[in-house]
Steps between C-alpha positions, in 0.01 A plus 500: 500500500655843352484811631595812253544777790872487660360712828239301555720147462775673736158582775406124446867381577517660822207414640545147399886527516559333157741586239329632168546307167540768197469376147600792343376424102416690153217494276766328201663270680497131410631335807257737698229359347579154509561564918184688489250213315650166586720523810322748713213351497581151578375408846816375644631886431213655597490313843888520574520895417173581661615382816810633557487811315298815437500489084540783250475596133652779346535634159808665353369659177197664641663856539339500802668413887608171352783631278594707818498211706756283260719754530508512828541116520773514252294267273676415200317227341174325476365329700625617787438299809556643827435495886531785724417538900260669609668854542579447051845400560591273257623070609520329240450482082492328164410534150324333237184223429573255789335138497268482780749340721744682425271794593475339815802465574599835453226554760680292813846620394366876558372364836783381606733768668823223455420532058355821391686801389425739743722212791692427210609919471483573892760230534744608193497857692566336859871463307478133443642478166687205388500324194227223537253807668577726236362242238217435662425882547572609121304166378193573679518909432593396130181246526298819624584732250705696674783489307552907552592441866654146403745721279560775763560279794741259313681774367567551861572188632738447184689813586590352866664198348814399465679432180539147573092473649411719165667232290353206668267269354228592756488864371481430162222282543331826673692726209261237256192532667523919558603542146684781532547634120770679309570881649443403832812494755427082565505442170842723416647308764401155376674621181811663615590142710320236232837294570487502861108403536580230241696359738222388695250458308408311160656762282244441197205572729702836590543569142118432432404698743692775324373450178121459637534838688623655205234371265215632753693858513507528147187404437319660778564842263346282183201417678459886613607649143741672688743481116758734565564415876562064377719640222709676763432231743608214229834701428581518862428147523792426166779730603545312813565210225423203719553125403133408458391827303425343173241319660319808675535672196344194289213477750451847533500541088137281519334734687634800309211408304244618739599867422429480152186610438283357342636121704679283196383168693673303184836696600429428846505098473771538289756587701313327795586171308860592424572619830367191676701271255788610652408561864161359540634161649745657748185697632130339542443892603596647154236231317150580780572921517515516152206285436323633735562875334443371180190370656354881574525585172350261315080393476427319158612193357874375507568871472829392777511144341901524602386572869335143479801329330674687816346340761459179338863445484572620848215220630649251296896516687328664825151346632490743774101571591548843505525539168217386408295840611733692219413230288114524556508904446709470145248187395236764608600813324544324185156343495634136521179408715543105468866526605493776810142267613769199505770701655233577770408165584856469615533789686178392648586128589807679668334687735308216605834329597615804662201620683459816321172633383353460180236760478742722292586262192161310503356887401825523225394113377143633499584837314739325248169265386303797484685736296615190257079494388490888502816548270355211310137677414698802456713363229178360334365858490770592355514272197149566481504780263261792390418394103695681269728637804859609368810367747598853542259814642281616240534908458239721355677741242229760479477907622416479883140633494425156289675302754292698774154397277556159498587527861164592574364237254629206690540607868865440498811712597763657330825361542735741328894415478634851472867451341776670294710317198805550701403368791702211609221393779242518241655289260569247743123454621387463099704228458536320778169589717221575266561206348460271758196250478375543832552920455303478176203361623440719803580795285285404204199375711474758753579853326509705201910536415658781336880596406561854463873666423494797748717693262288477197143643366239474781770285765638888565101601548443235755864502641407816635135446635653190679797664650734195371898602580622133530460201197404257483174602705160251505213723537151371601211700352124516539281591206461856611863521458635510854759355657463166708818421568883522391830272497851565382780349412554131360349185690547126421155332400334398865619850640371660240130334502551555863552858489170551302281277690608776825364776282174362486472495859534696809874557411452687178634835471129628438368320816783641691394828397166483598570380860760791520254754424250331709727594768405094565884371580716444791884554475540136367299636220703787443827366465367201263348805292794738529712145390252410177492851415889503444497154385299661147694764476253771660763705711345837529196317638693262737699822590166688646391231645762426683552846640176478629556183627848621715348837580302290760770319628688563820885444470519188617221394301722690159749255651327186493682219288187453321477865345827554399455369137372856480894661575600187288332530164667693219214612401333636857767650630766724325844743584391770642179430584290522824478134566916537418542783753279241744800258453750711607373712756459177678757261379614381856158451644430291143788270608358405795145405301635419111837385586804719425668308219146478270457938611870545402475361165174652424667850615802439263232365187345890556832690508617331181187590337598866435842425399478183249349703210836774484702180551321344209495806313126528474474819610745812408825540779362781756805518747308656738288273508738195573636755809148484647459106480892459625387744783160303613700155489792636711228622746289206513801256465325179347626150545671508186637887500863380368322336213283777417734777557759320243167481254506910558888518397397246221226777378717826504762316299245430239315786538867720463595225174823413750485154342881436690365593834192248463717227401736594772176504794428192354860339543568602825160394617353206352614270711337663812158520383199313505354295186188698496696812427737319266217416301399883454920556417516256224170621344578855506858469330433445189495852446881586493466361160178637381561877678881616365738250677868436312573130401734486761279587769197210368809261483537596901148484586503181343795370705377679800121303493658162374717528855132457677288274275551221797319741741204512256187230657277313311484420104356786356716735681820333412381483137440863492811595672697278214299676262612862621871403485477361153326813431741720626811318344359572143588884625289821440169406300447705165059586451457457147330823262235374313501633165182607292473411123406785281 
């Protein structure tokens, strides 16, 4: 029995003197539901937590008192399941869908004041701290998702060691299980002695721990899209040249992929499957992670068929049970329904000899037989044509006000693909989208389709009544001509149908307008409608409403998490303006709220603004000018100020056609600075041969770049930077006069 009030549970457990049960959960959680409709309410449960504790529910995503109250809890991950006494100090905690006795016994070990966390801490601070202790103290914090306070007090306890006790097998175990990563002062040390620990311990498990904790670091900036701070991070990572960096490199070059955008899932296996050829056997690790990642982005049929060949070889040399849940999920995600129902027959007859509860992969077995007969009908529908249907949309080629007539005839919409012949993103979706079976027959049996070239005849008429700035862009239209909804950009066939199906629904653009007007919305609303109003490309619009939208705010409220996309977005936010001035006025309280590192760079992103167009030559040298940006970054000293003060030296020189001093700056300091602004050197200095420079001096510029090609990350920039020297060596470029005939 659940109470939802945390005053009222805390009145209950003092007058009953019981400890209080929180399930802190949110409404998208998985496991939460799964606790919620088959463990909870099992009578066994029910009985147990009843009568020993007062129980309680509370929601993290509410915006209400719950999201205050994980804070204050420190909850990091759902479910959390925790126990406090009755004045809300916390005992004891775990995380994740329990089996009911595991549930339970979560239960008696927070009862007993010998096992739960709270002894567990009071003891660690009495000063009893040797090694067997210490494990059990960092386990069970590390078991309660503490690992924040894990990190802090081993960080301590480290520090008190002795060289010989910091070597030792015993710490390293703890050193394994705190997971200290690269930058931190454990982790330099483990480095600077890797002979010494060797000594006593198994020195490949030393070295794999190495090479795991670099993998995470790197990727931990992939998996953010934090691109210029892995490139940096990655060339730290080489210049310290270790013996096992081919194979961090290797790995790390699969997951590159995830920054491309769109995902190349093809390039993705491909390198998985090379990779794994050569390591995959040393490491079970290497074949599951990457499986499991490949996994998450895939959702039709053998679409990650190498992901299966993966995991069948690793089962075949390595039987372990625990595979067999990676297994399941790539059989799953690639629609294999006979073969992941199979799979789960194991995993279930393995439970049964362990124990363990069922309840989770009987509902997977269940879903797998169920969504093998839906994808089945659907694929009937599909062959199931319209008569005389084309396999590519069918596009009326007629003057709009026809197209609008025949809208009104038969009741449908107009779905108009606005597009330009130069457009890349247009080309793509003719060819490859429109002419997809399944994207042929929603088009052609739900709307009226027209193609019109926005830069010719009545396109420019209607390019400017729908406001269209971006191509391609899908407009939905009613037969009085107004707008439904809008997309841009390029979408693969299921995102695509998906993106239209929202826009005839509450999430349209048109809908969202109506609510906003309506003044019908809560802040939820507002950011989901400042977010799709971007999203088509309607930034004056998403502008207002988002100064409306702040103008409410307190400042801690402007300095939510959730609402900085606002500061974020290139197209919100700008140099100079208000929102800008926001930033800086109250950069240091913003690191306390946004994090310093993710304020910093968005700071330096706004300073460069100003400055990139002289460097580019874009727009004519003003001198003054450049003084008053040098000024305003020596005053508000970014993160990067050596990098964009150089980029200031960079832009006099060209401004002043000093083609020796640029070459010079860049000599003296290309080695210091970051790839990011590397980047912006090597595709600015091209001009010493287009703007006046000697032969000698493109020779030197070419020498001078070819020096740091090796600091350039990632394909495209290295191609470019190659591209630039070759460039320069053919010396000062001559424009051709085109001559008219008389």
């Amino acid at each position: 029995m659940f109470g939802h009030n945390l005053n009222e549970a805390l009145i209950k457990a003092k007058a009953e003197n019981k400890l209080i049960f929180i399930d802190f959960y949110t409404s998208w959680c998985g496991p939460c539901k799964v606790l919620t409709n088959n463990v909870f309410p099992l009578e066994r449960v029910g009985s147990f937590f009843n009568s020993n504790f007062i129980n309680c529910k509370i929601q993290c995503d509410d915006n209400g008192i719950g999201v205050e109250m994980g804070k204050k809890y420190q909850v990091g991950a759902y479910p959390t399941l925790m126990f406090l006494n009755k004045y809300g100090e916390f005992i004891h905690s775990a995380a994740g869908a329990l089996s009911p006795e595991e549930l339970i016994n979560l239960g008696k070990v927070a009862l007993d004041p010998r096992k739960n966390l709270y002894s567990i801490i009071k003891k660690w601070e009495t000063g009893k701290r040797d090694s067997e202790s210490a494990l059990i103290y960092f386990k069970t914090l590390k078991e309660a998702y503490r690992s924040e306070k894990a990190s802090e007090d081993f960080n301590l306890y480290f520090n008190n060691l002795s060289f010989e006790e910091k070597t030792n097998s015993k710490t390293f175990k703890l050193i394994k299980l705190i997971n200290p990563g690269p930058t931190t002062p454990v982790f330099n040390f483990i480095e600077d002695n890797f002979k010494s620990i060797c000594i006593n311990n198994d020195s490949i498990a030393v070295k794999r721990y190495l090479i795991n904790s670099y993998n995470q670091y790197l990727y931990s900036f992939i998996s953010t899209d934090k691109k210029d701070e892995y490139l940096a991070a990655l060339a730290k990572f080489k210049s310290k040249k270790f013996l096992f960096e081919d194979e961090v490199v290797k790995y790390i070059y699969i997951l590159e992929t995830l920054l491309d955008k769109p995902f190349d899932i093809k390039e993705y296996q491909k390198r998985g499957t090379e990779f794994l050829e050569q390591y995959g056997k040393n490491n079970d690790g290497y074949v599951t992670y990457l499986t499991s990642l490949l996994g998450n982005c895939t959702g039709r049929y053998d679409e990650g068929a190498e992901g299966i060949k993966w995991m069948k070889e690793l089962i075949s040399r390595n039987n372990d049970p625990g595979y067999l849940s990676t297994y399941f999920y790539i059989l799953w995600r690639n629609h294999r329904w006979d073969d992941a129902v199979s799979v789960g027959k194991i995993i279930r007859e393995n439970n049964i000899k362990s124990n363990k509860d069922n309840t989770t992969i009987d509902k997977q077995i269940a879903d797998c037989i169920l969504y093998k007969e839906k994808y089945a009908q659907r694929d009937a529908e599909a062959k199931t044509k319209l008569a005389g249907q084309s396999d590519s949309i069918i596009f009326e080629h007629q003057n709009f006000d026809r197209i609008l007539a025949k809208s009104k005839e038969t009741g449908k919409h107009i779905f108009m693909d606005a597009y330009t012949t130069w457009c890349g993103p247009c080309k793509y979706m003719a060819k490859n989208v429109f002419t997809v079976d399944k994207v042929a027959i929603y088009f052609n049996k739900n709307f009226i389709n027209t193609k019109v070239d926005m830069e010719k005849g009545e396109g420019i008429t209607l390019r400017e009544k729908y406001k269209i700035v971006a191509y391609p862009t899908f407009l939905l239209i009613d037969a009085e001509g107004n707008e439904i909804h809008r997309i841009v950009g390029s979408f693969d066939p299921d995102e695509f149908i998906a993106k239209i199906e929202e826009g005839l629904g509450n999430k349209s653009v048109s809908r969202m307008n109506l609510i906003y007007k309506q003044n019908q919305y809560d802040n939820d609303f507002i950011i989901s409608y400042i977010k799709k109003l971007t999203e088509v490309y309607k930034n004056e619009e998403a502008s207002e409403v988002a100064d409306k939208y702040l103008n409410k705010l307190s400042f801690s409220e402007k300095a939510d998490p959730k609402n900085w996309f606002i500061f974020e977005n290139r197209r919100l936010t700008n140099y100079g303006s208000d929102r800008y001035q926001f930033i800086i006025k109250n950069r240091k309280a913003l690191h306390e709220s946004i994090g310093k590192e993710r304020v910093e760079k968005l700071i330096s992103r706004f300073l460069l603004s100003p400055l990139l167009p002289y460097l580019q030559g874009l727009t004519e040298y003003d001198a003054k000018r450049i003084d008053q940006i040098e000024k305003e970054v020596k005053d508000i000293k970014p993160i990067n100020s050596k990098d964009i003060l150089l980029l200031i030296k960079l832009t006099r020189a060209r401004g002043e056609k000093n083609f020796e001093k640029f070459i010079n700056l860049v000599d003296s300091n290309g080695d210091k600075i970051s790839s990011s602004t590397l980047v912006i050197v090597v595709r600015v200095m091209g001009f010493i041969a287009e703007e006046g420079g000697s032969k000698e001096q493109c020779t030197k510029a070419s020498e001078v770049l070819s020096k740091f090609y090796a600091q350039s990350e990632g394909d495209s920039n290295k191609e470019y930077h190659l591209r630039v020297v070759n460039y320069l060596k053919k010396g000062p470029y001559t424009y051709k006069k085109k001559t008219e005939k008389v």
